[in-house]
C-alpha positions, 0 to 999 in steps of 0.5 A: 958717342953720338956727336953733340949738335952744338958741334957740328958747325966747325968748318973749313975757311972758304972764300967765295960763293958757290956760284955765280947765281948764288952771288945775284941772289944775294945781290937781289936780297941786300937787307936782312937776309944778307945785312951782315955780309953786305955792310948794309944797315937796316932801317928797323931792328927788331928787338929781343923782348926781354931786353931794353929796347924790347921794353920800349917797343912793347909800350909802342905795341900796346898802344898800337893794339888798343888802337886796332881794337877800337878800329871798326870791324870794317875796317881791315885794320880791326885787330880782329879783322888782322887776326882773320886773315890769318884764319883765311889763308895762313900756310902751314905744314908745307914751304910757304910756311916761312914767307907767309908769316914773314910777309904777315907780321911785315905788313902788321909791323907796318900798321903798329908804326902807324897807329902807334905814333911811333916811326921807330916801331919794330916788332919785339920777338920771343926768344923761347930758347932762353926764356921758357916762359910766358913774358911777364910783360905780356899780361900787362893792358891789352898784350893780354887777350883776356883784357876787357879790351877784347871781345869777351864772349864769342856772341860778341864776336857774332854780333860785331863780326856777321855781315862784316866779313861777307861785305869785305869782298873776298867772295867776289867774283873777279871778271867773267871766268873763274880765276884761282889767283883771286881771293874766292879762288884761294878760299874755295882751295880751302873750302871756305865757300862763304862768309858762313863757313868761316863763321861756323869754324870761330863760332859753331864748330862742335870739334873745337870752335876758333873763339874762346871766351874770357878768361880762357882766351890765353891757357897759360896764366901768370902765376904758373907761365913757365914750360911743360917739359915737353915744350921745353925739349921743342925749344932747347937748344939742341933742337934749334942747331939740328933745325938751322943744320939743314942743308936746303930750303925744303929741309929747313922750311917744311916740305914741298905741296901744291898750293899753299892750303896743302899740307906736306909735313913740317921741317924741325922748326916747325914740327917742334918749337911753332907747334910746341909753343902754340899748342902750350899757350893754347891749353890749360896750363900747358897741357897740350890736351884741354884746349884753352887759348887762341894760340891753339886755333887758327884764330891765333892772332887774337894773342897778341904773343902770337907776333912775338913767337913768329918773330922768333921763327922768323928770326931763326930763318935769317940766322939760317940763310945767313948760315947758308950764305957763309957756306955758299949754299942755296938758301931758297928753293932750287933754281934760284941761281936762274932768277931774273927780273923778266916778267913771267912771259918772258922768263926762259923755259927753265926758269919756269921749270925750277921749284923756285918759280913756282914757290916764288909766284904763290899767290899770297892776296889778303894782306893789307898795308898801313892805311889798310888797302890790299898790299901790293907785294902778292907773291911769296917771292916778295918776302924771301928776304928781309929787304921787303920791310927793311928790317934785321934782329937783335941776336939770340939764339943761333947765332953761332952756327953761322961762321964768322968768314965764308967756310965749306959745308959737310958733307951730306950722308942722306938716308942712312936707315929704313925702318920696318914697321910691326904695328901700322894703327895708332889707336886708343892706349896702343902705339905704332911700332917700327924698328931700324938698324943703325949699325955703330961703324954708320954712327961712328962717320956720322959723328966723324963728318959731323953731322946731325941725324934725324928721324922722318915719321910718316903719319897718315890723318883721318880727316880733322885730327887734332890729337897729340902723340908721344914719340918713344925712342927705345925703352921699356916695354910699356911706352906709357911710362915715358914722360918727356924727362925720360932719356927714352922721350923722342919727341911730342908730334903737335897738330896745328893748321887749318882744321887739323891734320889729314891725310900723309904727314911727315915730321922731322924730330931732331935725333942726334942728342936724344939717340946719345941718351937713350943709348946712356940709358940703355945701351944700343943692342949688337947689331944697333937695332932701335925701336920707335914707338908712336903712342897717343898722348891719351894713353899717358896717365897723366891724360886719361882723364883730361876731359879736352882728350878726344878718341877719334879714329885711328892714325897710321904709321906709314914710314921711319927713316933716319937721316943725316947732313 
């Protein structure tokens, strides 16, 4: 039997850290990240929204955002105007993912401080885990974005927005020469060459524009705010233990790519509960399929649950790194241990080299502070710990993967598995096929060394996709048969990012618990060979009907694997 994930944190007592690196790192991030083992105590605690203090913080949160409601359009602090920064330059799909957010909902936090009166303010987060529902406190006033506060039709928007957006300067022209490290050099990245542009994708965009009218600006209603099962499983607590089982920082935070426009692939975090819950707020009833909600769209942030549901993965970060504090592993990019405070002209050679430098001095221009002038911290480096806004979590979920005193990791197995695939195209009602073998005495050290497995699928887009796709794992012949309570349901691979998914994506989909199940189900043959199939979501009978389904072009299964640490 495959071990459980909630097993697989017993560990030896270990003493001291790593490296010598490892403990400046930890010196260099003295709130947050580290608070707990350093005895500091952070100024804010954000608290879980369903408990005491999270009552209090929502009326603080309210009052801040009817504020921002009734600010100006030009005003940078406009709730509208918050939300297009999201729109403009927000990462997703690679290894900015995690500070990005981190520094967006910081500077939010900082602006709610201020409008609301309250110096206390501490952002409320969603434990999804434990709550598989829509708070119901967030339909009350204006922590519902179908409140007549809210622009209620996107003439509206036109109408308050156009002209205001192209005035804000971002389309400027700094110095003589061309400059990516600008705002215009960030937006051309992203192909948004001018105010029109963004326009056309909130307002205009035929494949799904950004703006939905009331009363569809939230899909999920109070009557009916519970989980589908499929976003259920994405936020179960098996998944969030394989997430914060990840050795390294690429694996728990989405994959490594070139800027942060560029989508790489999505970590276990990412690909399930961000995606899952966006995708479930932002379509009919928790559909996935018939859009209806900001939360589906970039322009997300209009949902005022949109900071809830990031300070949850924000949360689940600091829970990870001080996991890998405890284990004296890196919980940042590799070379952090060269990290010195020397301005970039004067760092060494290697320092330069290391993926930490690089991942560290990504341009991040578009934030703005309380008083809504630009931010200073400009970097994602500035936002690897939570000593940027000084701020720590009331506990939930996941705590108790990190140890209690300093302990040894696991060993990590790495690639255990490569699959090969009999059919390449998803397509129509047809599912991509691939097939591995994971022989029993290959589980048998995984279970012993108590690792977690997970399965890598590699998808290759066409332009602009936006459709959902079931994973199978096993089962019977017609894969359409499978709905997410079967034993043989894998996963739901969820598109969200800047106008859609394209090109080669790889999604990391927890395996461990599921594979047990299938294998209760319908035992494993001989020789351990396992079957994946990947399957249009439109293909299921529930969905053939589904007027929000769309029959693009046909995606490619480029690779399988299993892996596990």
């Amino acid at each position: 039997m495959i071990k459980k994930p909630d097993e697989v944190f017993k560990h030896s007592r270990r003493t001291t850290l790593k490296t010598a690196g490892l403990a400046l790192c930890a010196g260099m991030l003295p709130l947050g990240a580290t608070a707990a083992s350093s005895g500091r105590v952070a100024t804010y605690r954000r608290p879980n929204v369903s408990g005491k203090h999270g009552e209090r913080m929502l009326k603080s949160y309210a009052k801040a955002v009817r504020a921002m409601l009734e600010l100006p359009p030009e005003d940078p602090r406009n709730w509208y105007r918050q939300a297009i920064i999201h729109t403009l330059d927000c990462p997703h799909g690679n290894w900015w993912f995690m500070p990005w957010h981190r520094g967006y909902l910081g500077w939010l936090e900082k602006i709610c401080r201020e409008l609301s009166g309250d110096p206390q303010f501490a952002l409320p987060y969603w434990d999804w885990t434990i709550d598989q529902k829509v708070p119901d406190c967030m339909f009350d006033d204006v922590l519902d974005p179908n409140h007549p506060a809210y622009m209620s039709a996107v003439q509206d928007f036109e109408r308050s927005m156009s002209g205001v957006i192209s005035g804000a300067g971002y389309w400027t022209m700094q110095g003589e020469r061309f400059n990516g490290r600008t705002q215009l050099g960030q937006l051309l990245a992203r192909r948004i060459r001018f105010e029109q542009d963004l326009m056309f994708d909130i307002v205009d965009d035929p494949s799904g524009r950004m703006f939905f009218d009331q009363p569809g600006a939230r899909g999920i209603r109070r009557e009916q705010a519970g989980f589908s099962l499929a976003t259920s499983d994405a936020c179960a607590q098996a998944t969030i233990h394989t997430a914060l089982a990840a050795p390294d920082f690429l694996t728990f935070g989405s994959p490594k790519s070139a800027n942060h426009a560029t989508m790489a692939g999505y970590g276990v975090l990412e690909a399930r509960p961000h995606n899952s819950v966006h995708r479930c707020l932002g379509s009919r009833d928790c559909n996935f399929v018939e859009p209806r909600g900001f939360m589906g769209k970039m322009l997300s942030p209009v949902d005022p649950i949109f900071f809830l549901h990031h300070g949850n993965i924000d949360r689940l970060w600091d829970v990870w790194t001080r996991k890998q504090l405890r284990l004296g592993l890196s919980h940042l990019p590799a070379g952090s241990e060269l990290i010195t405070k020397l301005p970039d002209e004067q760092k060494s050679p290697a320092e330069r080299a290391t993926d930490y430098y690089r991942w560290a001095r990504q341009p991040f221009l578009f934030f703005v502070d309380a008083q809504g002038k630009p931010a200073a911290q400009t970097r994602a480096g500035d936002y690897a710990s939570m000593a940027s806004f000084n701020y720590d979590y009331e506990p939930g979920t996941g705590e108790e993967v990190v140890p209690a005193a300093p302990a040894k990791p696991r060993p990590r197995a790495g690639r255990i598995a490569s699959g090969t695939i009999l059919r390449r195209e998803v397509y129509g009602t047809e599912p991509a096929t691939a097939v591995l073998r994971l022989p029993g005495a290959r589980l048998e050290q995984v279970r012993t060394a108590g690792q977690v497995m997970v399965a890598n699928i590699t998808l290759n887009f066409p332009l602009m996709a936006h459709d959902a796709y079931v994973v199978v794992l096993n089962g019977p012949d017609d894969p359409t048969q499978v709905d997410a309570g079967s034993p043989f349901y894998l996963a739901t691979i969820m598109m969200f990012g800047h106008r859609g998914a394209c090109g080669a994506l790889t999604y990391t989909l927890p395996l461990t618990d599921k594979l047990r199940q299938a294998s209760a189900a319908q035992p494993l043959s001989a020789d351990g060979t396992i079957r994946v199939r990947i399957v249009p979501m439109q293909a299921m009978p529930a969905h053939h009907h589904h007027p929000g389904m769309t029959h693009g072009e046909a995606v490619e299964l480029l690779a399988v694997n299993v892996e596990a640490y």
